[in-house]
Backbone as ProteinMPNN parsed JSONL, in Angstrom:
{"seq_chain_A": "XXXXXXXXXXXXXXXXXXXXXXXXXXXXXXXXXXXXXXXXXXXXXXXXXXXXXXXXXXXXXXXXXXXXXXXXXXXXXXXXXXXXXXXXXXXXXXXXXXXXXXXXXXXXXXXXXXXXXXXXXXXXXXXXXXXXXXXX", "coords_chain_A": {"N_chain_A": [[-19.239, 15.186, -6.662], [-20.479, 11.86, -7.616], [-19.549, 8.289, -7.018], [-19.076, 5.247, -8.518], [-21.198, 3.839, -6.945], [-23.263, 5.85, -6.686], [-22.532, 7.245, -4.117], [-21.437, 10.552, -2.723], [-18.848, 12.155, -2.954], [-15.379, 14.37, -2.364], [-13.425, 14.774, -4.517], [-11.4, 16.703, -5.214], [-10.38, 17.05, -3.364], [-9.511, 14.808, -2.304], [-6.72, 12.365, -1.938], [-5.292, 10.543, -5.266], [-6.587, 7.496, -5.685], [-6.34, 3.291, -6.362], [-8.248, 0.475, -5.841], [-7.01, -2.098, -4.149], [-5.931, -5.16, -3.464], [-7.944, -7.645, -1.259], [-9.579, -5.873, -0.419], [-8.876, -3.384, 0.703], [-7.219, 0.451, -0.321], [-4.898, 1.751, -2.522], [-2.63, 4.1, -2.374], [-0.625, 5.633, -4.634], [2.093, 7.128, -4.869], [3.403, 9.259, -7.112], [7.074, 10.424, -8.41], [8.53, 12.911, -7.595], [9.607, 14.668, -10.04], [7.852, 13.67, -11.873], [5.847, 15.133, -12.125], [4.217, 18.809, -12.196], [4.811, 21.746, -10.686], [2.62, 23.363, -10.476], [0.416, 21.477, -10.556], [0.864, 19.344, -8.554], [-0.762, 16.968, -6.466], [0.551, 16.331, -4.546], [1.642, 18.098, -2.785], [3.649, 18.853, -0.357], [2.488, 21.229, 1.536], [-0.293, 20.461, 1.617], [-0.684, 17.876, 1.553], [-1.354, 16.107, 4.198], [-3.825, 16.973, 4.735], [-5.311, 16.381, 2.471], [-4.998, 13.902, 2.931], [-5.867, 12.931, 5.045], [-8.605, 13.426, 4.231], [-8.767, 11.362, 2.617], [-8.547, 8.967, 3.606], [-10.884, 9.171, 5.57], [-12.626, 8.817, 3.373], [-11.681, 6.321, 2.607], [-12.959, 4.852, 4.692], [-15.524, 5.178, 4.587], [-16.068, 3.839, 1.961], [-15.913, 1.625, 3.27], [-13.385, -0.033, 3.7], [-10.662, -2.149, 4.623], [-8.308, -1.588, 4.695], [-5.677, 0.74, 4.201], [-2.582, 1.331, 1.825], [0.149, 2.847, 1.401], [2.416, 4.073, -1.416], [5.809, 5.337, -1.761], [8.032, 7.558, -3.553], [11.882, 8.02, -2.736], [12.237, 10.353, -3.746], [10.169, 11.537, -2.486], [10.332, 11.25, -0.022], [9.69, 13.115, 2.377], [7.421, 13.056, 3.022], [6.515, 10.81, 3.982], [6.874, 11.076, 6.893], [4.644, 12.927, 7.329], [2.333, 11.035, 6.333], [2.776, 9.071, 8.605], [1.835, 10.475, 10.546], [-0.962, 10.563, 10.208], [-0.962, 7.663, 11.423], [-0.166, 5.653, 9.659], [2.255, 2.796, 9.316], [5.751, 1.556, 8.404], [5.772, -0.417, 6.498], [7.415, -1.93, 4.047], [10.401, -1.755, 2.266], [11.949, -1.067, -0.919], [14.368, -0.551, -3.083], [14.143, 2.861, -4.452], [12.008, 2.905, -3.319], [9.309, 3.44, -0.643], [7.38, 1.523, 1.279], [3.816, 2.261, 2.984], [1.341, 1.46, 5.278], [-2.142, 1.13, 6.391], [-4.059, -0.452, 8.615], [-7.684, -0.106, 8.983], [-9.437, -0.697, 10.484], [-10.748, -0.338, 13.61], [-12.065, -2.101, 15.804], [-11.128, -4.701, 14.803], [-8.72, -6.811, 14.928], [-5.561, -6.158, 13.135], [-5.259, -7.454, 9.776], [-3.089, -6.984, 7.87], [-0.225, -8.477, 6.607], [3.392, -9.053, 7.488], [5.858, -8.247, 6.096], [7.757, -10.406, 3.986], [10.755, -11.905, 4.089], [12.568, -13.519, 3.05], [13.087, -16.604, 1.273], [12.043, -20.219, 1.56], [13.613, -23.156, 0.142], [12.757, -26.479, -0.392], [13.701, -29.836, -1.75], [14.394, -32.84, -2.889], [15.268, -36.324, -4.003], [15.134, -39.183, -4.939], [16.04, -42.417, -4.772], [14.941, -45.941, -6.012], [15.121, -49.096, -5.891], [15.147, -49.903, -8.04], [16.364, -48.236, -9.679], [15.119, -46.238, -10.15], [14.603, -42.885, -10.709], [13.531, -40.51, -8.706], [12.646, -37.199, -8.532], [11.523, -33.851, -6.419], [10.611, -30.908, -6.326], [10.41, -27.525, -4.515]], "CA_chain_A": [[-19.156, 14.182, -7.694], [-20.847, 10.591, -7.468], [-19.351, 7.047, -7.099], [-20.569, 3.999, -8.783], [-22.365, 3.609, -6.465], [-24.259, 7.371, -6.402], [-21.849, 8.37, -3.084], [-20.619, 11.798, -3.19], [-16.946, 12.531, -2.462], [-15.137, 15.689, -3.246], [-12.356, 14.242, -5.522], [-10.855, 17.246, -5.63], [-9.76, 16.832, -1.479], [-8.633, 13.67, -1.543], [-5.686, 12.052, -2.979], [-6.003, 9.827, -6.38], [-6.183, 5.666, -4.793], [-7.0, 2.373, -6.717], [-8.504, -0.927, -5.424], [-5.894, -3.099, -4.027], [-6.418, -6.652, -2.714], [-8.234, -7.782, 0.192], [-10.79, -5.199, 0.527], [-7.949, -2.131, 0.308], [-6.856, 0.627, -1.434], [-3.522, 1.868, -2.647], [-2.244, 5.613, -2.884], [1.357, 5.784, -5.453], [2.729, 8.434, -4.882], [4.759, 9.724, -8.336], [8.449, 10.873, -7.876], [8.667, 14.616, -7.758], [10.118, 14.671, -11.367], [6.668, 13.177, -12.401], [4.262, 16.527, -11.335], [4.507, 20.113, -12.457], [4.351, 22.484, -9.305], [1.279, 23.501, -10.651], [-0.534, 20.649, -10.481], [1.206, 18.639, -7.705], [-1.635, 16.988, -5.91], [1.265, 15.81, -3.328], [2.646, 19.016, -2.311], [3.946, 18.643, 1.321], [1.709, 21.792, 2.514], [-1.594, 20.154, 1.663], [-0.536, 16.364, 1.836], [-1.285, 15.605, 4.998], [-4.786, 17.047, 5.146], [-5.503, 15.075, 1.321], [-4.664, 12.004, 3.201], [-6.465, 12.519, 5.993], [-9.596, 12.88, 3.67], [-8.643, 10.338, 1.621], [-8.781, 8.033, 5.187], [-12.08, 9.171, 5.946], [-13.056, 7.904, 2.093], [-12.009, 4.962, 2.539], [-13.565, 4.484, 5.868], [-17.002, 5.151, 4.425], [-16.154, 2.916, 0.939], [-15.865, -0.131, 3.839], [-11.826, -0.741, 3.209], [-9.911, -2.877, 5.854], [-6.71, -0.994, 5.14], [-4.637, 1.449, 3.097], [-1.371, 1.156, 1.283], [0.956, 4.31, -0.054], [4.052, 4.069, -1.515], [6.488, 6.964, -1.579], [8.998, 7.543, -3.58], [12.569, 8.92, -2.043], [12.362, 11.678, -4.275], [9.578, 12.404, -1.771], [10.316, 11.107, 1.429], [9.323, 14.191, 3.198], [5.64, 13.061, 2.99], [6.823, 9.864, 5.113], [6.283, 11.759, 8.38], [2.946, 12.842, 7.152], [1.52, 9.955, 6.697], [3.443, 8.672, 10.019], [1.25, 11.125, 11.943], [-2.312, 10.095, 10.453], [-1.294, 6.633, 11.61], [0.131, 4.309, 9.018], [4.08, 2.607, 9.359], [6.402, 1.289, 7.75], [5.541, -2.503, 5.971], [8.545, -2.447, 3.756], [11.028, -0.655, 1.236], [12.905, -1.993, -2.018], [15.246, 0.333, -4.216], [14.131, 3.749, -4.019], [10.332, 3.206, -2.367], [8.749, 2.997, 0.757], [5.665, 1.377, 1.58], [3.33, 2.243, 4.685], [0.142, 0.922, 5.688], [-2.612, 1.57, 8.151], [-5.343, -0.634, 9.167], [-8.484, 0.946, 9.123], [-10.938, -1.094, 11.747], [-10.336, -0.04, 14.983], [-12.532, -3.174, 16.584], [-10.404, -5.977, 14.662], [-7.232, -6.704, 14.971], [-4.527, -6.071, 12.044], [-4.323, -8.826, 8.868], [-2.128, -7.018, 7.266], [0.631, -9.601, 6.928], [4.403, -9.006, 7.796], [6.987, -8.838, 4.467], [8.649, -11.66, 3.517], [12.275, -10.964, 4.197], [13.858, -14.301, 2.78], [12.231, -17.363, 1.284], [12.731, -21.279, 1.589], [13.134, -23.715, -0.588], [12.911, -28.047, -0.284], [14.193, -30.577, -2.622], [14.484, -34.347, -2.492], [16.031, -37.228, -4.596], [14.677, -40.744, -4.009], [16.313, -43.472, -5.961], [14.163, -47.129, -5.42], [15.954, -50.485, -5.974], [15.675, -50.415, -9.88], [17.389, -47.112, -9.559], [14.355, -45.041, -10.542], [14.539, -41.51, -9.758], [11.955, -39.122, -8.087], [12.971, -35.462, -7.695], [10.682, -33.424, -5.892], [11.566, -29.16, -5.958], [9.208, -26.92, -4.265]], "C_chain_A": [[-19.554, 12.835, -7.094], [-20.043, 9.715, -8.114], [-20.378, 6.352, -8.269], [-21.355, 3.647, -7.928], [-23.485, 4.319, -5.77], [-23.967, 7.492, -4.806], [-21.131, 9.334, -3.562], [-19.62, 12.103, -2.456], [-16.541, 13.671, -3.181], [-13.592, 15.3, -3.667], [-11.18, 15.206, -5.392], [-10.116, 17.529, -4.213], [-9.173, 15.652, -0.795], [-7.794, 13.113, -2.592], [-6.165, 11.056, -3.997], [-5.536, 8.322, -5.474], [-7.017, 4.616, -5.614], [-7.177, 1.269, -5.92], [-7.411, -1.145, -5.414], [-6.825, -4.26, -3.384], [-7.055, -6.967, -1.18], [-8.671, -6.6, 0.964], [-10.153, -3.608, 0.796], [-8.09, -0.944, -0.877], [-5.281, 1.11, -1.494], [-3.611, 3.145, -3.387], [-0.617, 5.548, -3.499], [1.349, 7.064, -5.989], [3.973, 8.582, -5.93], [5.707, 10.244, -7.754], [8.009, 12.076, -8.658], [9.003, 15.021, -9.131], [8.872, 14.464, -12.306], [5.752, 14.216, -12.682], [4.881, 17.352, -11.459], [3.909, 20.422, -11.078], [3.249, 23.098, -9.061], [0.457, 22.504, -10.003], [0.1, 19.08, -9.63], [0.237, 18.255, -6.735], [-0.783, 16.205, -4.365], [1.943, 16.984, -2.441], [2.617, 19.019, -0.383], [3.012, 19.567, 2.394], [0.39, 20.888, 2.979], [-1.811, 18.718, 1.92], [-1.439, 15.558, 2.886], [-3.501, 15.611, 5.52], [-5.701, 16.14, 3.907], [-5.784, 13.78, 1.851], [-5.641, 11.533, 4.166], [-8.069, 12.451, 5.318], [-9.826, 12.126, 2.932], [-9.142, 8.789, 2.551], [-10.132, 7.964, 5.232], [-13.426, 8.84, 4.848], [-13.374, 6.885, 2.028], [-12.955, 4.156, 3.326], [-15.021, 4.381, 5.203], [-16.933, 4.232, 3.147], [-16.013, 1.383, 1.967], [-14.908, -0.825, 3.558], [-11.578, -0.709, 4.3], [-8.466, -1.519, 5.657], [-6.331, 0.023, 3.978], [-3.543, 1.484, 2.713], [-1.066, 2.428, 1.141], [2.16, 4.073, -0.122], [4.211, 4.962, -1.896], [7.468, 6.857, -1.693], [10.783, 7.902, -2.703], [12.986, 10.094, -2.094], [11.312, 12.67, -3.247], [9.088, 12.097, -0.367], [10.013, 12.136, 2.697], [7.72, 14.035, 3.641], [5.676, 11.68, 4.101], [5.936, 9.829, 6.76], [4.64, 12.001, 8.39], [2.545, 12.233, 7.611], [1.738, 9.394, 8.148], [2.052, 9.075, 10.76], [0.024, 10.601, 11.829], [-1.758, 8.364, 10.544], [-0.531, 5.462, 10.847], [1.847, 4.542, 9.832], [4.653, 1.632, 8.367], [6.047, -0.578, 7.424], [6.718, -2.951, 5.136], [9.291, -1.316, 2.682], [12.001, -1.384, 0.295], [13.268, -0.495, -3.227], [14.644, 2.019, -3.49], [12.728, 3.983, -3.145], [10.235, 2.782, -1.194], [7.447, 2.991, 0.328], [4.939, 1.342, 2.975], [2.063, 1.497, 4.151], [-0.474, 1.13, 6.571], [-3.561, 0.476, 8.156], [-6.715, 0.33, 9.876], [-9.732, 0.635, 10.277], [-10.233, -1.296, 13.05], [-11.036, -1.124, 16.203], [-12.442, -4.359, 15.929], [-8.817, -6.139, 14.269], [-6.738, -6.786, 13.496], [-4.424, -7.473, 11.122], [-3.74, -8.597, 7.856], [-0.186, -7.808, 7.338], [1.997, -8.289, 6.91], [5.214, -9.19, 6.997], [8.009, -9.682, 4.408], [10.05, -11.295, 3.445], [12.62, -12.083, 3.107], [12.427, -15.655, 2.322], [13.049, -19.198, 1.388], [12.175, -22.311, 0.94], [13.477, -25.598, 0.12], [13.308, -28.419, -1.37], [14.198, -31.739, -2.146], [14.567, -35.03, -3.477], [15.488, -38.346, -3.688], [15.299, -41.32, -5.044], [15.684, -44.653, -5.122], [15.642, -47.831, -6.082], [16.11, -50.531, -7.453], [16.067, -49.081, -10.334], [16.54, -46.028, -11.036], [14.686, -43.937, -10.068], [13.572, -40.787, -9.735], [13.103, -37.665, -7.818], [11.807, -34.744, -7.203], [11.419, -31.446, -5.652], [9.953, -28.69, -5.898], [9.907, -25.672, -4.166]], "O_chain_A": [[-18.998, 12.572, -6.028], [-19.694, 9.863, -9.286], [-21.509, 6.557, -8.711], [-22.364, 3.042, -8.291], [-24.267, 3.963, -4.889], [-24.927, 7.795, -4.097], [-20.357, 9.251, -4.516], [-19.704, 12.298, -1.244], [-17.019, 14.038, -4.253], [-12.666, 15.656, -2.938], [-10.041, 14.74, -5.436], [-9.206, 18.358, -4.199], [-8.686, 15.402, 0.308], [-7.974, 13.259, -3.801], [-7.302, 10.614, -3.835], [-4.506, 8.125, -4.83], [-8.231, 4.807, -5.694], [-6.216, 1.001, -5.199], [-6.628, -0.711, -6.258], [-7.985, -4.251, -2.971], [-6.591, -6.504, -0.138], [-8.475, -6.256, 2.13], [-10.938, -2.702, 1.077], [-8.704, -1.066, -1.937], [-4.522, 0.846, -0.562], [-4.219, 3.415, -4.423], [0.382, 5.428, -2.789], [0.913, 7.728, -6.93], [5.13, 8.203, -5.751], [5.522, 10.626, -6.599], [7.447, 12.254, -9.739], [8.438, 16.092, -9.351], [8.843, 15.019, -13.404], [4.884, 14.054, -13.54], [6.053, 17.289, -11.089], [3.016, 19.838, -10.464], [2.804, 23.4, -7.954], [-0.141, 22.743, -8.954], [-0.171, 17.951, -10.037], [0.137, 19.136, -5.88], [-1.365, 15.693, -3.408], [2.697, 16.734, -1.5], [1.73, 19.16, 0.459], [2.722, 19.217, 3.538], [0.043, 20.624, 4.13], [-2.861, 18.294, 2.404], [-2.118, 14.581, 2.571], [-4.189, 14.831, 6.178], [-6.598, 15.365, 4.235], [-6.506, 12.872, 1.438], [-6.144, 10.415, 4.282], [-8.808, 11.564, 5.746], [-10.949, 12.0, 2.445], [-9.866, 7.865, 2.183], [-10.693, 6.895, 4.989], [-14.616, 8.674, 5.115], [-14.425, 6.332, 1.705], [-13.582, 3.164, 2.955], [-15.622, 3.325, 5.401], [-17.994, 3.608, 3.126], [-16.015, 0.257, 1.468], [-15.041, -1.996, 3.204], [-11.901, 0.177, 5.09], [-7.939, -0.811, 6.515], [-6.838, -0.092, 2.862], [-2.992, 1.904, 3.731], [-1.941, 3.206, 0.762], [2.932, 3.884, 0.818], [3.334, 5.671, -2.39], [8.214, 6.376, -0.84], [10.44, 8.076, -1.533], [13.644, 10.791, -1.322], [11.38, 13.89, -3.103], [8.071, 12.416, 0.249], [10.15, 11.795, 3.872], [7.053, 14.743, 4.396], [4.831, 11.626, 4.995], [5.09, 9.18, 7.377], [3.747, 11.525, 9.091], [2.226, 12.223, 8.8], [0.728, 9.293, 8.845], [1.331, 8.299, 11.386], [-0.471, 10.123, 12.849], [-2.203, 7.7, 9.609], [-0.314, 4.401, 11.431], [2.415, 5.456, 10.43], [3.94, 0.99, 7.596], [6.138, -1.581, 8.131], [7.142, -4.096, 5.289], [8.789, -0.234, 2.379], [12.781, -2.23, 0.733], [12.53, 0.231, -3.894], [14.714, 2.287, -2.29], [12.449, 4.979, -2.479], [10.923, 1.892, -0.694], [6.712, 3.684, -0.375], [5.293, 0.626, 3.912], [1.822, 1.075, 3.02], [0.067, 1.354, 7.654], [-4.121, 0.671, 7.078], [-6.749, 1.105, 10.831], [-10.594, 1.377, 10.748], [-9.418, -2.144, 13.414], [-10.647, -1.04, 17.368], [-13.313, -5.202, 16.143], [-8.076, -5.597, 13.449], [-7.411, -7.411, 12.676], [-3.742, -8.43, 11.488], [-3.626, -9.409, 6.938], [0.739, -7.506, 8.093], [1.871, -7.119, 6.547], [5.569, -10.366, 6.914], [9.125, -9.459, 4.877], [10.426, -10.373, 2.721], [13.029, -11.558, 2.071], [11.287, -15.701, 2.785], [14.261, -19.4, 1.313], [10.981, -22.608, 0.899], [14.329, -25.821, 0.98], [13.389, -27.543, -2.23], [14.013, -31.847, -0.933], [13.856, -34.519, -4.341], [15.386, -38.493, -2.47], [15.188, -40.853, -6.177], [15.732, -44.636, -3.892], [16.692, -47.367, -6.525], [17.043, -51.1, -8.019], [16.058, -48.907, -11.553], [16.904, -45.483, -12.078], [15.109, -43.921, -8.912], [12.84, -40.466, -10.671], [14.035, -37.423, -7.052], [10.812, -35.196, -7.769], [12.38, -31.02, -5.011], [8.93, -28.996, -6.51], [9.288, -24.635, -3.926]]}, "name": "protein", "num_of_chains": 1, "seq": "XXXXXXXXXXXXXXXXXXXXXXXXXXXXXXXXXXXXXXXXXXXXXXXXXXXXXXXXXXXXXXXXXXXXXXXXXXXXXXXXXXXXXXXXXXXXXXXXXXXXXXXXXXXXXXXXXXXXXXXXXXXXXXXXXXXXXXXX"}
């Protein structure tokens, strides 16, 4: 099957992934509850080799990096991915998110998750007892 842009990929070997930001893409992985056992294109046997052609996809579409998030309904796929390479970037409620960098002759700009954020403020009163607030 042909790309837009008449490359051929075999769709049917690599996992489903949309554009993400900054030249990426992003694999979301449905919770197990989501996918009949039929037609589970995550199933833990085949996962790992999906992913790894899904990698070698991206590599030739010219993407800096890959995302997947993974539910905990199917944290077993974790390790997987682990092995072709990605780790852990962050996790909120029941997901995890990995990441790999994909260019092996420039260093990593996938940024570091924001644990905590900070805020400023400021109050000026002048002599005729104007006020300035300032909130960032």
């Amino acid at each position: 099957m042909l790309d837009e842009n008449g490359n051929e990929y075999d769709w049917d070997k690599i996992l489903p992934f949309q554009k993400n930001t900054h030249n990426s893409v992003k694999i979301v992985v449905p919770d197990e509850e989501q996918t009949s056992k039929e037609d589970d294109l995550y199933d833990a046997d085949t996962f790992h080799n999906k992913l790894e052609a899904t990698i070698a996809t991206a590599l030739q579409l010219q993407k800096t990096a890959i995302w997947i998030t993974v539910p905990s309904s199917r944290a077993r796929l974790i390790e997987e991915a682990s092995k072709s390479g990605f780790s852990f970037h962050h996790a909120e409620g029941h997901t995890a998110t990995l990441s790999k960098w994909l260019l092996d002759d420039v260093e990593s700009r996938i940024p570091t998750y924001a644990t905590h954020q900070v805020g400023v403020g400021a109050v000026v009163i002048n002599a005729k007892h104007e006020i300035l607030c300032v909130r960032e």
